[in-house]
N, C-alpha and C positions, 0 to 999 in steps of 0.2 A: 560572439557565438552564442552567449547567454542570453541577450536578448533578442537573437533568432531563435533558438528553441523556444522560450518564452513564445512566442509569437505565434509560432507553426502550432505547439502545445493550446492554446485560446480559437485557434481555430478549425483545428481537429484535435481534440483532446489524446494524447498518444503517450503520455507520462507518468510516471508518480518520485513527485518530487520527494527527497530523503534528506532528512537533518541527520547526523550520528556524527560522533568522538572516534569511532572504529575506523579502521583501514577501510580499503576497496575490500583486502583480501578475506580480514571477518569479514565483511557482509557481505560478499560474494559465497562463503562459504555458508554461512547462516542461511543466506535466502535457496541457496541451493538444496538446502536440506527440505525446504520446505514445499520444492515443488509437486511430490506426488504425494497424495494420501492415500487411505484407503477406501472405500466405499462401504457401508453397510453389507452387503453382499461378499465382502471379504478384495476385490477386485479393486486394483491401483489405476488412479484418476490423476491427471494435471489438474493441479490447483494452482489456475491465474493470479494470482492474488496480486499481481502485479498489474493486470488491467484496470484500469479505473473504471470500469464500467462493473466488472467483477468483486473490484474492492470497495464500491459503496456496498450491494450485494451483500456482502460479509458479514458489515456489521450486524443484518439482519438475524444473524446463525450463529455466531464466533461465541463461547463462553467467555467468562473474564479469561479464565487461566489457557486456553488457546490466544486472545491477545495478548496477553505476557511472551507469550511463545515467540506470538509473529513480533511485537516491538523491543522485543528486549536488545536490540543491539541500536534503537533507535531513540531520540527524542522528538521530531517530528516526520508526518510524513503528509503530501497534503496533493491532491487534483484538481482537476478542473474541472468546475461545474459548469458546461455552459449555456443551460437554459437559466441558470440562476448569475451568470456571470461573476465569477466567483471561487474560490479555493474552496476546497472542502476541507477542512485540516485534521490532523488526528496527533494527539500528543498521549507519546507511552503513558503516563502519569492518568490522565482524563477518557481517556478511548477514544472522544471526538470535544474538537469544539465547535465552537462556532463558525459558519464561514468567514471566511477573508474576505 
């Protein structure tokens, strides 16, 4: 099954793969916390942060300590790039590394 998601994930990117120590149920509950924000305007937004397309996005906006926020129950977390064919990676400790 792993390496059919893998696969289907490489040719429609539709993932974000998660390294963590925690349960499903922390990080179910953690990422849950983090799906609405609020807007400037005072008015609550879905925040995708789970689309890869959303989550490169991010890194362009997120302060440090809003990353700390979103990795703290994580060690890695990483997409698919595929015009660069390639993982995007992101380790709590660094914010991004290098691609895979």
């Amino acid at each position: 099954f792993l390496g059919w998601l893998r696969d289907w994930d490489r040719r429609s990117p539709m993932a974000s793969w998660l390294w963590s120590r925690a349960s499903f149920e922390n990080l179910a509950k953690h990422f849950a916390g983090l799906l609405f924000t609020r807007m400037p305007d005072g008015r609550r937004a879905l925040l995708r942060y789970y689309s890869p397309e959303v989550r490169r996005a991010l890194e362009q906006v997120m302060t440090a300590r809003q990353w700390t926020q979103v990795m703290a129950p994580l060690e890695r977390w990483q997409v698919w790039q595929p015009l660069q064919g390639g993982y995007l990676v992101y380790d709590r400790e660094t914010e991004r590394t290098a691609d895979a």
